[in-house]
C-alpha positions in Angstrom: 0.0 0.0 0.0 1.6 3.2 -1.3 2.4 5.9 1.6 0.0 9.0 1.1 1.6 11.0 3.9 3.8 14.1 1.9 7.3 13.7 1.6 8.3 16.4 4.1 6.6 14.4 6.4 8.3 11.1 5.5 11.8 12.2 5.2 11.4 14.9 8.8 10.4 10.7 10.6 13.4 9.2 8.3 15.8 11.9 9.5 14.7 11.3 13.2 15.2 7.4 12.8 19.0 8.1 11.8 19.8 10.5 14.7 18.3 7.6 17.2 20.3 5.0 15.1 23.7 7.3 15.6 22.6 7.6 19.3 22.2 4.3 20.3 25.4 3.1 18.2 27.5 6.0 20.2 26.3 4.6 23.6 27.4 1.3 22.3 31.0 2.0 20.9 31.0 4.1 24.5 30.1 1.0 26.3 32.8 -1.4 24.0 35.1 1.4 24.5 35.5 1.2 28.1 35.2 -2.2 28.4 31.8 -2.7 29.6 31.4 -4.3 26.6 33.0 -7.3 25.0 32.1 -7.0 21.3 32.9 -4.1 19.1 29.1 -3.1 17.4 31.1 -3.2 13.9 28.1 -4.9 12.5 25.2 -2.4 13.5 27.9 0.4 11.9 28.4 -0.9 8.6 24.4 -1.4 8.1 24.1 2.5 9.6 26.7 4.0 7.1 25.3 1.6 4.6 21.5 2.9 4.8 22.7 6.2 5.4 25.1 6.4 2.0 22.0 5.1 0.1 19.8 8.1 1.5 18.3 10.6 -0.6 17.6 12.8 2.1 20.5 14.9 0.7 18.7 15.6 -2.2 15.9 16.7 -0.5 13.9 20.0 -1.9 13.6 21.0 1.5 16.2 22.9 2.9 15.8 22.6 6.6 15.8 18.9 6.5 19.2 19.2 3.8 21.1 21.5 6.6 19.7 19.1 9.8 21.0 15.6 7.6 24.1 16.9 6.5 24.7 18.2 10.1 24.0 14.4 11.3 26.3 13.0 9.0 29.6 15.7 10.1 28.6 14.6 13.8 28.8 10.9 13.0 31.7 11.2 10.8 33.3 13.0 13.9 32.3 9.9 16.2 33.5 7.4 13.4 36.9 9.1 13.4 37.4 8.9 17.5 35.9 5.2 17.6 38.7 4.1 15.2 41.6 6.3 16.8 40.5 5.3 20.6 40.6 1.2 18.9 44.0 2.2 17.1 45.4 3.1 20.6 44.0 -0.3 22.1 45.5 -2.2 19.8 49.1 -0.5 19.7 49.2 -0.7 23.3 48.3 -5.1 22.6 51.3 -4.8 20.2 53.5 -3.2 23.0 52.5 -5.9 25.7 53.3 -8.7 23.0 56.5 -6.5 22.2 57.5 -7.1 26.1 56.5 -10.3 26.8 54.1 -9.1 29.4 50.5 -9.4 28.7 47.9 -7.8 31.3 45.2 -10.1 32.2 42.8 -7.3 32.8 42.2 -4.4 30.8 43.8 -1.1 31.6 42.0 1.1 34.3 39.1 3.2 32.8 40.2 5.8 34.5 43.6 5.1 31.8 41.1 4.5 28.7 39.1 7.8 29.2 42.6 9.8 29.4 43.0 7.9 25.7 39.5 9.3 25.0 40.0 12.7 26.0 43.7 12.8 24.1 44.3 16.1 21.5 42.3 15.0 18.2 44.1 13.2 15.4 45.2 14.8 11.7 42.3 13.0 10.6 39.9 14.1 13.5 40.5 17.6 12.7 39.5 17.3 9.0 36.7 15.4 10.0 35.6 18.4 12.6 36.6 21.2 9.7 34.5 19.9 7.2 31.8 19.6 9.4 31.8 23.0 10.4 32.5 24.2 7.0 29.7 22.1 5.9 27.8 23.6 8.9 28.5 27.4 8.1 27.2 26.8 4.5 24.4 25.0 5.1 23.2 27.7 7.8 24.0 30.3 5.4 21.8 29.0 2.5 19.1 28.4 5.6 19.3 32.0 6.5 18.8 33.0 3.0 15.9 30.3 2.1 14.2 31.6 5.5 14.7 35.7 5.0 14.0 35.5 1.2 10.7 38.0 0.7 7.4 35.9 -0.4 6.0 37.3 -3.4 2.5 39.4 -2.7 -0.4 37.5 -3.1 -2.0 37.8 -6.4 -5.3 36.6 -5.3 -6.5 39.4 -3.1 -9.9 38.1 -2.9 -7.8 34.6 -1.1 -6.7 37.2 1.3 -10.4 38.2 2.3 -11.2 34.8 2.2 -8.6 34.3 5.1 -9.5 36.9 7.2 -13.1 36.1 7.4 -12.2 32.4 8.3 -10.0 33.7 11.1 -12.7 36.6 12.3 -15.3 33.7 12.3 -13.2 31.6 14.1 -12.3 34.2 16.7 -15.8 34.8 17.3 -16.7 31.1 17.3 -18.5 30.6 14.7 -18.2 27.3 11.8 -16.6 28.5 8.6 -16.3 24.9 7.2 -19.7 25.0 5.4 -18.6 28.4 2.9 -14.9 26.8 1.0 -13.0 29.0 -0.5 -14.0 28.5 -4.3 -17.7 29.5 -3.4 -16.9 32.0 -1.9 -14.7 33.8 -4.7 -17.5 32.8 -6.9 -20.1 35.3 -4.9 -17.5 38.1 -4.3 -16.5 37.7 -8.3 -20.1 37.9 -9.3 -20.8 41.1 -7.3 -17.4 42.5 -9.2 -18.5 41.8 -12.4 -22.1 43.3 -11.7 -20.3 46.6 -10.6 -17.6 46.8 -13.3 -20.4 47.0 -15.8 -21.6 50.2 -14.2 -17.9 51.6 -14.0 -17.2 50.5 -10.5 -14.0 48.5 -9.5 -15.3 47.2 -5.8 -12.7 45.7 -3.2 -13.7 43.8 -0.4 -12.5 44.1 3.5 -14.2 41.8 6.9 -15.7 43.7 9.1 -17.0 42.6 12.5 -19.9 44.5 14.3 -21.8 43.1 17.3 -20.5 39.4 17.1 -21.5 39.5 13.3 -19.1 39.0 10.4 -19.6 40.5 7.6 -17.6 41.1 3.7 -18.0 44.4 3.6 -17.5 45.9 -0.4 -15.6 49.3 -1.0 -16.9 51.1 -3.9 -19.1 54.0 -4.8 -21.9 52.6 -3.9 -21.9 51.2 0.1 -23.4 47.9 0.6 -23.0 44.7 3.1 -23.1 40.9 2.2 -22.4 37.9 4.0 -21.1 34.9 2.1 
């Protein structure tokens, strides 16, 4: 059965699915990292960079959802590149112990391993944490400039009278679900063309007066209707 929700929709639940992926995978490589944990979760990583290298969330038309996915991938990139230096560091210090003929039958402290955690970042960690904020810093830019950009004006003033009478009927609680839109341009369209063939051009503004809203026309001639 084909999805009917929209795609913003869609991609706004698959974007959340890959941040709670990335989350639970970082607890885990925390966990493996300071021994708590046994086995290295190398297999829940490759199917997460797998999924995540076949999503089309980067091409999205939408740019919030572009700047917030490519944001998510610099972050995991960042974890990816002190997961493999903190296990580099493991393994050289095995290599060491082997070197010297003394191997440790526990693992060093945690108090040792978090030091190894907390170490200056690598050549490659930097790179990783420049592109992401260069990455970052574009992205926000062409945000800024999608959000700020002026909206064209409205062609269809009579959609903007429409508007304003739902919300003044709504204020003063009353249904506007039975009068749609398209009827109502209908009635206001009908009293134009009645008035442009006397040589009037009539606008249209809401009024509200005792709990009543009304489409009030401006013209030569005064009159009140309700749609």
């Amino acid at each position: 059965m084909a999805d009917k929700r929209d795609l913003a929709t869609i991609q706004k639940e698959e974007l959340e699915k890959f941040r709670i992926r990335i989350e639970q995978l970082r607890r885990k490589y925390d966990q493996y990292l300071l021994g708590h944990e046994k086995i290295e979760p190398s297999r829940e990583r490759e199917q997460l960079e797998i999924q995540l290298k076949k999503s089309k969330l980067i091409l999205t038309p939408y740019s919030v959802i572009r700047f917030r996915f490519q944001n998510l991938m610099a972050g995991y990139r960042t974890h990816s590149a002190r997961w493999d230096r903190v296990q580099r560091n493991r393994e050289l210090d095995l290599v060491r112990e082997i070197r010297s003929g003394v191997i440790a039958d526990d693992p060093p402290p945690i108090s040792a391993r978090e030091e190894v955690a907390k170490a200056p970042l690598s050549a490659e960690e930097k790179v990783a944490a420049s592109e992401r904020l260069s990455s970052t810093a574009a992205e926000a830019k062409e945000l800024a400039a999608a959000l700020t950009q002026p909206k064209p004006p409205a062609k269809d003033k009579l959609r903007t009278v429409y508007d304003n009478w739902v919300q003044a009927k709504k204020t003063a609680g009353q249904d506007a679900a039975g009068v749609g839109y398209e009827r109502f341009k209908a009635r206001l369209e009908q009293q134009q063309e009645k008035a442009a063939k006397q040589g009037i051009d009539l606008s249209f503004h809401v009024t509200v007066q005792e709990g009543k809203v009304t489409v009030t026309p401006k013209s030569q001639k005064k009159s009140t209707t309700e749609p």
